[in-house]
mmJSON file of the N, C-alpha and C atoms, coordinates in Angstrom:
{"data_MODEL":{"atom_site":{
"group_PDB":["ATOM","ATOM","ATOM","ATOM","ATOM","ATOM","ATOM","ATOM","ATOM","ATOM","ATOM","ATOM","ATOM","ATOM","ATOM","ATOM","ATOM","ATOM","ATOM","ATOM","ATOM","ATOM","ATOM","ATOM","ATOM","ATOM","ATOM","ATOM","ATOM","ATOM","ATOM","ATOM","ATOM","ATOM","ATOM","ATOM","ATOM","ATOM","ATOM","ATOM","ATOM","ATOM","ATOM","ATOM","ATOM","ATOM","ATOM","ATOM","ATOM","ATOM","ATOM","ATOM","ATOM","ATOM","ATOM","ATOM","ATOM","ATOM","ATOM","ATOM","ATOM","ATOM","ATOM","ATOM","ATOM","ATOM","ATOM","ATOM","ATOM","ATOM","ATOM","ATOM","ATOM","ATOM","ATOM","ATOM","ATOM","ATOM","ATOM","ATOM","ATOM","ATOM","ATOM","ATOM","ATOM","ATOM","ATOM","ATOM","ATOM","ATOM","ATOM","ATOM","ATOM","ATOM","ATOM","ATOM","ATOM","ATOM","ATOM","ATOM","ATOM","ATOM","ATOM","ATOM","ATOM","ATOM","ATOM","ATOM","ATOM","ATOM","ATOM","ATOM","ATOM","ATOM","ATOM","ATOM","ATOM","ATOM","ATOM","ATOM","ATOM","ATOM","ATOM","ATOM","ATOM","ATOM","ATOM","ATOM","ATOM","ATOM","ATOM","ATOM","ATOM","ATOM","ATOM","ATOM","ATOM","ATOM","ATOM","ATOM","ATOM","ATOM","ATOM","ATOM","ATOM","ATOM","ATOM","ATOM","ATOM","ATOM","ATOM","ATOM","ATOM","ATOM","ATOM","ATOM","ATOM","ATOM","ATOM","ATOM","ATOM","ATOM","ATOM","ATOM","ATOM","ATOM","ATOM","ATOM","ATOM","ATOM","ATOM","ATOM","ATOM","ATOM","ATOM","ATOM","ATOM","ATOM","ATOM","ATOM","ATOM","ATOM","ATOM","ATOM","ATOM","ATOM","ATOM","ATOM","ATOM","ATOM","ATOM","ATOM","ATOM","ATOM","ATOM","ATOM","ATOM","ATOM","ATOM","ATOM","ATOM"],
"id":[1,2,3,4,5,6,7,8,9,10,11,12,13,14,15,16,17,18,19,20,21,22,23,24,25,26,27,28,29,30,31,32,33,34,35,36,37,38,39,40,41,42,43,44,45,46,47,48,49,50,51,52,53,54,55,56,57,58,59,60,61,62,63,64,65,66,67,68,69,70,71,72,73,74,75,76,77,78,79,80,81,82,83,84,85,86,87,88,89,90,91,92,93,94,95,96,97,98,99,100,101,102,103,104,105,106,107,108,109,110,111,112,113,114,115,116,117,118,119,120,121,122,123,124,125,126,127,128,129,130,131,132,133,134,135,136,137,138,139,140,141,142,143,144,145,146,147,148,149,150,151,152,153,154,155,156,157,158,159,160,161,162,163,164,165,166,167,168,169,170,171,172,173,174,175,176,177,178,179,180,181,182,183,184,185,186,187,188,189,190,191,192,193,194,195,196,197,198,199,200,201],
"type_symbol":["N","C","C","N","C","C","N","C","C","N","C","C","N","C","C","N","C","C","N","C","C","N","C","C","N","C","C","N","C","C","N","C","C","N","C","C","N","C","C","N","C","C","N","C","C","N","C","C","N","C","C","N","C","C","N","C","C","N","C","C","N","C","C","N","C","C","N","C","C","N","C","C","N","C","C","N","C","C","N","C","C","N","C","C","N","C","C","N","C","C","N","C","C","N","C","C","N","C","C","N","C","C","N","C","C","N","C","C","N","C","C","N","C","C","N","C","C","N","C","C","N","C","C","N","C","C","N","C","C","N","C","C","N","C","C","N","C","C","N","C","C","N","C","C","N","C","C","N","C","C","N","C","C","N","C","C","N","C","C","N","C","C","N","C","C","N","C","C","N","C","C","N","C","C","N","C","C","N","C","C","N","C","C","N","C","C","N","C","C","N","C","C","N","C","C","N","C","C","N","C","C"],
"label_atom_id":["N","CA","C","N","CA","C","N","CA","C","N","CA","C","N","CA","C","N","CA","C","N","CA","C","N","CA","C","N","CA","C","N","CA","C","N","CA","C","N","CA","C","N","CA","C","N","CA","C","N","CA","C","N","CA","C","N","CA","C","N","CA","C","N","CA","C","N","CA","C","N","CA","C","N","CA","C","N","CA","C","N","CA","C","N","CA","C","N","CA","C","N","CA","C","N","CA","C","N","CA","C","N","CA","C","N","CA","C","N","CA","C","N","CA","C","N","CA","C","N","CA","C","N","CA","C","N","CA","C","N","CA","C","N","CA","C","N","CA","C","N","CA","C","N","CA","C","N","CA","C","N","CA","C","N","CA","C","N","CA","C","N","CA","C","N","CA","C","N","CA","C","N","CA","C","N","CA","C","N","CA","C","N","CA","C","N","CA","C","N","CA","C","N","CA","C","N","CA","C","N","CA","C","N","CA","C","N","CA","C","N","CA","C","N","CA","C","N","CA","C","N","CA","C","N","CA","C","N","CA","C","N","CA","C"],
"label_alt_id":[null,null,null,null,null,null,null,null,null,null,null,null,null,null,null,null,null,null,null,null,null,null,null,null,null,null,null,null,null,null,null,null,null,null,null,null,null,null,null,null,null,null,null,null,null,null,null,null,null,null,null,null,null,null,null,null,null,null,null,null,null,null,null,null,null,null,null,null,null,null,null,null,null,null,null,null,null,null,null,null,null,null,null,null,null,null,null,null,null,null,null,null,null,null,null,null,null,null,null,null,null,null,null,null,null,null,null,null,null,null,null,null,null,null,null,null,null,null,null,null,null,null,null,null,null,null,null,null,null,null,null,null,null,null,null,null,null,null,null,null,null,null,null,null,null,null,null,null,null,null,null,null,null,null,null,null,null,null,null,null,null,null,null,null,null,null,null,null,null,null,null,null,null,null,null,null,null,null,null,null,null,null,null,null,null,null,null,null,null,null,null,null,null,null,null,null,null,null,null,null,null],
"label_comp_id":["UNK","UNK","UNK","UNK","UNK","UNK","UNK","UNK","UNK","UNK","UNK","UNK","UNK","UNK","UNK","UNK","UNK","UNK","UNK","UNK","UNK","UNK","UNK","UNK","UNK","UNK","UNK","UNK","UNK","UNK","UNK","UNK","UNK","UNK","UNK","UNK","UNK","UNK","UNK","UNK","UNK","UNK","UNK","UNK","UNK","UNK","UNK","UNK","UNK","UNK","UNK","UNK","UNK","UNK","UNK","UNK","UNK","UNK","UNK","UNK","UNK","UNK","UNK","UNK","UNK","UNK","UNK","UNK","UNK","UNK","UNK","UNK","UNK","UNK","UNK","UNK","UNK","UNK","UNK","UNK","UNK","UNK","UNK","UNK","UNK","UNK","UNK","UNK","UNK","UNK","UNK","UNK","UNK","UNK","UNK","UNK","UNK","UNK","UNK","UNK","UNK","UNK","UNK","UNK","UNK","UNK","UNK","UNK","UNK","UNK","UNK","UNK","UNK","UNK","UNK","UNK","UNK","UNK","UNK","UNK","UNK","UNK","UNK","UNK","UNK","UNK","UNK","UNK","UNK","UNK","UNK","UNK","UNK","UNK","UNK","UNK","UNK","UNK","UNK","UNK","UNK","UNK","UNK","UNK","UNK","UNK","UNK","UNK","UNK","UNK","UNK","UNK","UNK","UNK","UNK","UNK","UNK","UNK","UNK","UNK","UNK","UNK","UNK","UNK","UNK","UNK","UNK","UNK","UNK","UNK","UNK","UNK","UNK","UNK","UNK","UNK","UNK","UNK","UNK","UNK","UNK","UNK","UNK","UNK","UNK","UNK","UNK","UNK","UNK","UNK","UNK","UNK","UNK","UNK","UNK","UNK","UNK","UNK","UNK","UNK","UNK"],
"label_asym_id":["A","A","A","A","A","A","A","A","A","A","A","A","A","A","A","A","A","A","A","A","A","A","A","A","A","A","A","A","A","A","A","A","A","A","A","A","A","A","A","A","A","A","A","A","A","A","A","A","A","A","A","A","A","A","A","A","A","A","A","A","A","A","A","A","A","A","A","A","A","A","A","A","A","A","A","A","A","A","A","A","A","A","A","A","A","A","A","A","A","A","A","A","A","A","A","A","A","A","A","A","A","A","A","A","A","A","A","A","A","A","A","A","A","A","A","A","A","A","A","A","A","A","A","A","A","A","A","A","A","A","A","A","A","A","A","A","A","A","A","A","A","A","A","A","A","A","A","A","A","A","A","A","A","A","A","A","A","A","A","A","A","A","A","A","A","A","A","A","A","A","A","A","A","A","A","A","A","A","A","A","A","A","A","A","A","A","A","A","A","A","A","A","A","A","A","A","A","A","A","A","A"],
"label_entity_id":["1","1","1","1","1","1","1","1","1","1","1","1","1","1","1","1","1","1","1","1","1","1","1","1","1","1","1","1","1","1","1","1","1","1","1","1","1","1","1","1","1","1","1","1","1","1","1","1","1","1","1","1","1","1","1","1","1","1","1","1","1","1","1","1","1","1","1","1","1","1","1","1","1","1","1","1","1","1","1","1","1","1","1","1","1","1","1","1","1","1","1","1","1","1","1","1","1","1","1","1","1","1","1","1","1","1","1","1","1","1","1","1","1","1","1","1","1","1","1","1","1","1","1","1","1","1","1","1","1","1","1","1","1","1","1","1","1","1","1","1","1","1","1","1","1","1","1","1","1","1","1","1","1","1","1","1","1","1","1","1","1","1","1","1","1","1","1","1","1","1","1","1","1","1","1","1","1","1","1","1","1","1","1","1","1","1","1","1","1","1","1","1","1","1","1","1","1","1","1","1","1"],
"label_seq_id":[1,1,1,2,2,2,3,3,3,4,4,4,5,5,5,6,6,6,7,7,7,8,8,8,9,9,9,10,10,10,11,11,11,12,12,12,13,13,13,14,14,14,15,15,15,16,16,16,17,17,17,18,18,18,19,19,19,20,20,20,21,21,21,22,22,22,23,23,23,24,24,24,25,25,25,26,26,26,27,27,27,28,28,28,29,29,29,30,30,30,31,31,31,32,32,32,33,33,33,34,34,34,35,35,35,36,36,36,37,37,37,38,38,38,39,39,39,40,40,40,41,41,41,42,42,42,43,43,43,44,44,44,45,45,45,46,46,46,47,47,47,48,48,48,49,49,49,50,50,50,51,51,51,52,52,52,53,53,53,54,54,54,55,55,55,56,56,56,57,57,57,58,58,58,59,59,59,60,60,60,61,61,61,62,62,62,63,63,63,64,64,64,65,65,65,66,66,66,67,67,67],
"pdbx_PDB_ins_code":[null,null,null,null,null,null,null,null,null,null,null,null,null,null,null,null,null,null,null,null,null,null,null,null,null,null,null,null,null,null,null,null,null,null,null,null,null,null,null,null,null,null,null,null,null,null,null,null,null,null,null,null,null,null,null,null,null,null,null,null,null,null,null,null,null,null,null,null,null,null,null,null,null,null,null,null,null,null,null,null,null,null,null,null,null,null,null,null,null,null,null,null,null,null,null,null,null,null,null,null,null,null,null,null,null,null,null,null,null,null,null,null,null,null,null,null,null,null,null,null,null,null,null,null,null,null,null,null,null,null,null,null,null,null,null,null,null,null,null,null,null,null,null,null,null,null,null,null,null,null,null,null,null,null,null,null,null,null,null,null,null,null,null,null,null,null,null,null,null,null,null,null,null,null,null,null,null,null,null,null,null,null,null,null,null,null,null,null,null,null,null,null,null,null,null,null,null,null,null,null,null],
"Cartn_x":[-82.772,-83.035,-84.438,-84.74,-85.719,-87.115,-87.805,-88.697,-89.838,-90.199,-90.62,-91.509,-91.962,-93.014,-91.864,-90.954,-90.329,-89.377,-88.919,-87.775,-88.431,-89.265,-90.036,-90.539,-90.701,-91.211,-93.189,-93.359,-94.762,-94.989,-95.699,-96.108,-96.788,-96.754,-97.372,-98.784,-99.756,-100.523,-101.099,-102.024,-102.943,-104.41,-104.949,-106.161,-106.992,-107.869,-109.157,-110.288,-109.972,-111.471,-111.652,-110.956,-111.494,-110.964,-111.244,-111.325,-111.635,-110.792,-111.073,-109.921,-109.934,-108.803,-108.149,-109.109,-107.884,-107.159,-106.891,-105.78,-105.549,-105.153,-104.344,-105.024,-106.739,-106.908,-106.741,-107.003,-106.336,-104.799,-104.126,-103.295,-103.548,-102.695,-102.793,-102.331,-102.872,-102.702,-100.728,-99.995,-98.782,-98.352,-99.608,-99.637,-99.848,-101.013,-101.033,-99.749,-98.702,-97.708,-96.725,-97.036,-95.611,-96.223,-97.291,-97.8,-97.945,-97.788,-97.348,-96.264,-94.978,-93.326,-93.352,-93.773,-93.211,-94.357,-94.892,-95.767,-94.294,-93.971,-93.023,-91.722,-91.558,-90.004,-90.335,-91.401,-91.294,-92.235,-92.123,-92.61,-93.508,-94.688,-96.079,-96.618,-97.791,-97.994,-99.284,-99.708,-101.121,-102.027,-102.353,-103.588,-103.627,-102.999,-103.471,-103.254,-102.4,-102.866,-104.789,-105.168,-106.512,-107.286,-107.272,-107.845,-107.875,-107.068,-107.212,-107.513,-107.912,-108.079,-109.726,-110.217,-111.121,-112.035,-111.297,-111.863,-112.153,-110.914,-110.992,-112.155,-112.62,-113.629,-114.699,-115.098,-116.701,-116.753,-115.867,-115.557,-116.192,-115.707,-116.479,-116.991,-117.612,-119.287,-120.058,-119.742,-121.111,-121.015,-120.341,-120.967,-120.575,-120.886,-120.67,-118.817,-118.499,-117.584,-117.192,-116.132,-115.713,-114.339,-114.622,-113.227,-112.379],
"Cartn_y":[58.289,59.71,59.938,60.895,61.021,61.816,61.795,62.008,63.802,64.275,65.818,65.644,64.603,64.658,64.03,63.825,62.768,63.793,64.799,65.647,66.891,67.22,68.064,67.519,65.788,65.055,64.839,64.693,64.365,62.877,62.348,61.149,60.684,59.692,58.808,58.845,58.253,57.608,56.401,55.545,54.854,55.382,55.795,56.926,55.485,55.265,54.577,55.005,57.077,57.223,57.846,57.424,57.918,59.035,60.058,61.337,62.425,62.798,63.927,64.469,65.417,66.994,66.904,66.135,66.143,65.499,64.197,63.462,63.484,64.617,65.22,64.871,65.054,64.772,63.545,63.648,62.177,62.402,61.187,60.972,61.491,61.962,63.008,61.471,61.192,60.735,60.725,59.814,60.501,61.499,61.03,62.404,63.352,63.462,65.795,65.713,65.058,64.755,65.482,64.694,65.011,65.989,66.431,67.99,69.013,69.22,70.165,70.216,69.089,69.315,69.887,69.548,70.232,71.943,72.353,73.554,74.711,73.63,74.245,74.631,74.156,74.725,75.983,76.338,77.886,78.899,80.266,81.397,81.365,81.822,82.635,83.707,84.368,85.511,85.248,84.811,84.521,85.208,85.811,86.765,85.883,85.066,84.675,83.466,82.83,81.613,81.431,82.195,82.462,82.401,83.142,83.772,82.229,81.732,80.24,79.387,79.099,78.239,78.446,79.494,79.725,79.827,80.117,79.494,77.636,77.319,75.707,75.124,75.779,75.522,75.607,76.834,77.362,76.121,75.912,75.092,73.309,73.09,71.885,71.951,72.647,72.99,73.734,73.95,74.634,75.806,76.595,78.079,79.09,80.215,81.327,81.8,81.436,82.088,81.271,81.607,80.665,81.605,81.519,82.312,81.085],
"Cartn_z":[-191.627,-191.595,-191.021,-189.986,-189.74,-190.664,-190.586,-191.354,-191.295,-191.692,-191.662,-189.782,-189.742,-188.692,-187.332,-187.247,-186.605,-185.636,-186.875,-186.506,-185.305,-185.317,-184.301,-183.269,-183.062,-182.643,-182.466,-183.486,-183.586,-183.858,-183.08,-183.218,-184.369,-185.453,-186.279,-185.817,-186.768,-186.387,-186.89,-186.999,-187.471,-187.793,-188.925,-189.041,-189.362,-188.211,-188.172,-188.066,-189.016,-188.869,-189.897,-191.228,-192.53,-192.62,-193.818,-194.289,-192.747,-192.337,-190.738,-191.035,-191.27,-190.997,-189.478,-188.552,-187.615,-187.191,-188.487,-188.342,-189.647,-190.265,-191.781,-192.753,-192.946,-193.919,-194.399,-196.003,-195.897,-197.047,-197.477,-198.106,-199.477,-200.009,-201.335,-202.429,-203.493,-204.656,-205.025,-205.248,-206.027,-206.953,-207.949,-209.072,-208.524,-207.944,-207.015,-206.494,-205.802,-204.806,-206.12,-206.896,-207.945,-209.057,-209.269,-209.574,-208.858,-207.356,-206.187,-206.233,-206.211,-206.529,-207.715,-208.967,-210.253,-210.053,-209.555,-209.399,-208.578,-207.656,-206.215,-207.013,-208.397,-208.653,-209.332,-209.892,-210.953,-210.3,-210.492,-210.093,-211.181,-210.78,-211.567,-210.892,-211.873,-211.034,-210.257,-209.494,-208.764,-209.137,-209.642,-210.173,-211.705,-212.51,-213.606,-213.509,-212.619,-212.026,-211.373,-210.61,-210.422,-211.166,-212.266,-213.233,-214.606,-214.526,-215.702,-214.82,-213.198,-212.552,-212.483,-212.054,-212.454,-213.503,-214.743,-215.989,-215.93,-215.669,-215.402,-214.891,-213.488,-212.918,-213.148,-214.098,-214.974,-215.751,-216.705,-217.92,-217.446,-216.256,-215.571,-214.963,-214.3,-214.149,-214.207,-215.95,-216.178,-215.701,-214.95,-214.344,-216.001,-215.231,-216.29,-216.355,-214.757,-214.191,-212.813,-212.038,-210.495,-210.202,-209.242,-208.231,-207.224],
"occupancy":[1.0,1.0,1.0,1.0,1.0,1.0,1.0,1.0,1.0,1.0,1.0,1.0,1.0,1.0,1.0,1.0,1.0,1.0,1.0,1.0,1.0,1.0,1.0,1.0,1.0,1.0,1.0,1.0,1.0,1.0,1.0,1.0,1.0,1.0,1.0,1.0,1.0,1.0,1.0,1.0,1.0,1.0,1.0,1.0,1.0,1.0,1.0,1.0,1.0,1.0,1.0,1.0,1.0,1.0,1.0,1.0,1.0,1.0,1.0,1.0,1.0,1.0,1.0,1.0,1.0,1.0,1.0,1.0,1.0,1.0,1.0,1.0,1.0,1.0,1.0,1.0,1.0,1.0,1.0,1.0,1.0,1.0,1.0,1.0,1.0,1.0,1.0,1.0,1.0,1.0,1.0,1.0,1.0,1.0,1.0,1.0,1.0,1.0,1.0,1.0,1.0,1.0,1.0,1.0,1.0,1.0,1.0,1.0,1.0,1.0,1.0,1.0,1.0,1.0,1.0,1.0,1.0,1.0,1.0,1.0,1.0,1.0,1.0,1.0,1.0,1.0,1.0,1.0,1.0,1.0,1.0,1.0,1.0,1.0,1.0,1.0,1.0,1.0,1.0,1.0,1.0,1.0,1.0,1.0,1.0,1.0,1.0,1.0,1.0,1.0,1.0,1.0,1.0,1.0,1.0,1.0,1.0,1.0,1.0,1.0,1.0,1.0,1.0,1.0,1.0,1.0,1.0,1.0,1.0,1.0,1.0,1.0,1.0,1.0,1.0,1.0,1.0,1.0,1.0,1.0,1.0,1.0,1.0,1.0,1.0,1.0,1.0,1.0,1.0,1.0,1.0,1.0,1.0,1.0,1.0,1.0,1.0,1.0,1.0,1.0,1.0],
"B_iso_or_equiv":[0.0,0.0,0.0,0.0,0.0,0.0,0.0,0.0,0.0,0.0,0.0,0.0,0.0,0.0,0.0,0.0,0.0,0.0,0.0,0.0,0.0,0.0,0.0,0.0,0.0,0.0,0.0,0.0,0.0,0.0,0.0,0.0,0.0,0.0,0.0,0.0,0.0,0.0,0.0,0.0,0.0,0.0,0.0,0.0,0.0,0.0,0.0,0.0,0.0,0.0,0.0,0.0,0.0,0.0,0.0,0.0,0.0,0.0,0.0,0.0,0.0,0.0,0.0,0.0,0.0,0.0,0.0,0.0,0.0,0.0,0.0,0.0,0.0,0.0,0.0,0.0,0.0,0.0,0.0,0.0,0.0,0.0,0.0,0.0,0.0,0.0,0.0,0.0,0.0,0.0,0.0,0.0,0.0,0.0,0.0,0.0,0.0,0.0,0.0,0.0,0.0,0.0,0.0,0.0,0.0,0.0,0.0,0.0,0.0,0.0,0.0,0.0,0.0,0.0,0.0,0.0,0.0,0.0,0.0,0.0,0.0,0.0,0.0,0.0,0.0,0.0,0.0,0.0,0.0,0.0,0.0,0.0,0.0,0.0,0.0,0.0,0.0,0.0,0.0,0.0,0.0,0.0,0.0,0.0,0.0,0.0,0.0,0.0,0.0,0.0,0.0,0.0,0.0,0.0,0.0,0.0,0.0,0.0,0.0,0.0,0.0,0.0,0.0,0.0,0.0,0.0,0.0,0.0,0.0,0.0,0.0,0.0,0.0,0.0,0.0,0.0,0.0,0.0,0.0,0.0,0.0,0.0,0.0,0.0,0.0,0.0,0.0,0.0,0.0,0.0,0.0,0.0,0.0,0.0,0.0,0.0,0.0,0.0,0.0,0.0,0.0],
"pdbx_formal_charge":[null,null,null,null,null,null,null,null,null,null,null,null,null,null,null,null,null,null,null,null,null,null,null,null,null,null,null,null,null,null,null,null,null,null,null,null,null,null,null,null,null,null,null,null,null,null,null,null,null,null,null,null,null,null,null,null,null,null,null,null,null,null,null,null,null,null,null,null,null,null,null,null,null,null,null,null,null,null,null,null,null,null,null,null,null,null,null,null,null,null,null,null,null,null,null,null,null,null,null,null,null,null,null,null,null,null,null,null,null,null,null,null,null,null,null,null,null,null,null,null,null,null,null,null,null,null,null,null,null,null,null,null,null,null,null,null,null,null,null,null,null,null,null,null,null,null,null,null,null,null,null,null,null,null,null,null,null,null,null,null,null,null,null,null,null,null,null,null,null,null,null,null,null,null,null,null,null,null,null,null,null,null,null,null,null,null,null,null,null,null,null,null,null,null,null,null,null,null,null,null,null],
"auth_seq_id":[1,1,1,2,2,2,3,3,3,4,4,4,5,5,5,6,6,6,7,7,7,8,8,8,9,9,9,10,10,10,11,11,11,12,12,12,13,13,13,14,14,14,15,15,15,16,16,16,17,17,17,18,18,18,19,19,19,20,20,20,21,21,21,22,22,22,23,23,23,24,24,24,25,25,25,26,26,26,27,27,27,28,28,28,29,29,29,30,30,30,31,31,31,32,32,32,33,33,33,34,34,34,35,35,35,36,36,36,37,37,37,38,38,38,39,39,39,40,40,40,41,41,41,42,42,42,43,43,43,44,44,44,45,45,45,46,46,46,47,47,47,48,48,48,49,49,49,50,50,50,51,51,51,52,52,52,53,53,53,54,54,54,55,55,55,56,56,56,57,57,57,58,58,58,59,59,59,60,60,60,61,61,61,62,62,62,63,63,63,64,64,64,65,65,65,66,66,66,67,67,67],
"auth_comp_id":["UNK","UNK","UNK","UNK","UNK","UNK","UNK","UNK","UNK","UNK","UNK","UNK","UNK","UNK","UNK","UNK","UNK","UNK","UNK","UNK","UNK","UNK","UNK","UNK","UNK","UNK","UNK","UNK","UNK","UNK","UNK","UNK","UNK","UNK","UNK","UNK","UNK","UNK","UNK","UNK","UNK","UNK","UNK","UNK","UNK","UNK","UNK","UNK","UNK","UNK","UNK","UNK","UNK","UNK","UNK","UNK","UNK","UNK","UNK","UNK","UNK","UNK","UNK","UNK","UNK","UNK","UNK","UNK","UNK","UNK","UNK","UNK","UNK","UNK","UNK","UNK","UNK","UNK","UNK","UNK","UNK","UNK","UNK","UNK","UNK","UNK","UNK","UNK","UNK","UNK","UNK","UNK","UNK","UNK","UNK","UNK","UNK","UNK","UNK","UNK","UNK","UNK","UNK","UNK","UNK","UNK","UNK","UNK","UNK","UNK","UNK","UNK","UNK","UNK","UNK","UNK","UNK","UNK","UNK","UNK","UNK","UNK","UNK","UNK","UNK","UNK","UNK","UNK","UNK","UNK","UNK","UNK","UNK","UNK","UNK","UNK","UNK","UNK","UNK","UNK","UNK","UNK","UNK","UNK","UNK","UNK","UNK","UNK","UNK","UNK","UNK","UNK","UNK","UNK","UNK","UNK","UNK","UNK","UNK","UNK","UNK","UNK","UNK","UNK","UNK","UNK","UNK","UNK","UNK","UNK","UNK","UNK","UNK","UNK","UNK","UNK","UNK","UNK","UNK","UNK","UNK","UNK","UNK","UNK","UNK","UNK","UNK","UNK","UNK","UNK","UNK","UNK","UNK","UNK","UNK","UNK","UNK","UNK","UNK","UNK","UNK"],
"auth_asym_id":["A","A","A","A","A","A","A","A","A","A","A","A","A","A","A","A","A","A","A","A","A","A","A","A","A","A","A","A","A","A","A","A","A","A","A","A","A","A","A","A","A","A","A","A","A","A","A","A","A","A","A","A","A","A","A","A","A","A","A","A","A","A","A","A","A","A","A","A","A","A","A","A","A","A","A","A","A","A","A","A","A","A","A","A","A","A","A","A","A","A","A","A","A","A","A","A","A","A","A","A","A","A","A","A","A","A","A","A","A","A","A","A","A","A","A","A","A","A","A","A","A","A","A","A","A","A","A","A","A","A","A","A","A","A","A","A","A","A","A","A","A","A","A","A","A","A","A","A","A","A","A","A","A","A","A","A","A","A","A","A","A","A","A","A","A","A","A","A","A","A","A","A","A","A","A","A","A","A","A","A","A","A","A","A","A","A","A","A","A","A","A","A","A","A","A","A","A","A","A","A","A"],
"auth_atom_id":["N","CA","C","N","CA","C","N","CA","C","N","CA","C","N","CA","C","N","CA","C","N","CA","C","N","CA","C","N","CA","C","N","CA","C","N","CA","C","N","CA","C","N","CA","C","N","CA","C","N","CA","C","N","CA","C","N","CA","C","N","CA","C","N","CA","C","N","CA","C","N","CA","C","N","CA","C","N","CA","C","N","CA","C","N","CA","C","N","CA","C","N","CA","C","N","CA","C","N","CA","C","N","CA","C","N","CA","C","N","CA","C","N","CA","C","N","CA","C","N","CA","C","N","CA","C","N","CA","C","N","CA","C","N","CA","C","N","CA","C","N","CA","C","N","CA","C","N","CA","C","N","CA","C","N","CA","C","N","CA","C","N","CA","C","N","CA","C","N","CA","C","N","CA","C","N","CA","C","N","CA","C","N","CA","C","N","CA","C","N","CA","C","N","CA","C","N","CA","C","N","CA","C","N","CA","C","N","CA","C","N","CA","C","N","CA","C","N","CA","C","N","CA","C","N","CA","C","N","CA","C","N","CA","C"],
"pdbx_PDB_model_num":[1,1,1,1,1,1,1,1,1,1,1,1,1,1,1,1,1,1,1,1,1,1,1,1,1,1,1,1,1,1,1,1,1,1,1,1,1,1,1,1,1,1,1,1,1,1,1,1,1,1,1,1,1,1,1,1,1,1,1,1,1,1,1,1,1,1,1,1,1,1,1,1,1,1,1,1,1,1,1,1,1,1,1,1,1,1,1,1,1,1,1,1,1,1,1,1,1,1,1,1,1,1,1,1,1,1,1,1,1,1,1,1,1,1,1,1,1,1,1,1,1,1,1,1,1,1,1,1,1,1,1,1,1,1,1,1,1,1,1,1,1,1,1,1,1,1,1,1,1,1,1,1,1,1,1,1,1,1,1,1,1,1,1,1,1,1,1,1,1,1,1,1,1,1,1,1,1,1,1,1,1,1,1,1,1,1,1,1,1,1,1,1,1,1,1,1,1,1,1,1,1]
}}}
């Protein structure tokens, strides 16, 4: 089966230059991989998704507040 990048025809690569956005960044962890799939099956409302992500973020570093 061809693959998401294969089917449009985009070439592979070999990234011999580290962390660069213009050869995709780099490779995501499995866990974010499989906490972006389990995120991708349920509806929330983005304004309180924001709103506890941003708490999240004060909470580890220290701010008062984070957007």
């Amino acid at each position: 089966m061809a693959s998401n990048y294969e089917r449009p025809g985009v070439r592979r690569i070999i990234n011999a230059m580290g962390t660069a956005t213009e050869v995709g960044g780099i490779q995501m962890p499995r866990e974010v991989v499989a906490a972006m799939a389990e995120a991708a099956a349920d509806y929330v409302e983005l304004a309180e998704l924001h709103e506890r992500a941003g708490e999240a973020i004060a909470r580890h570093t220290g701010a008062e507040a984070a957007t």
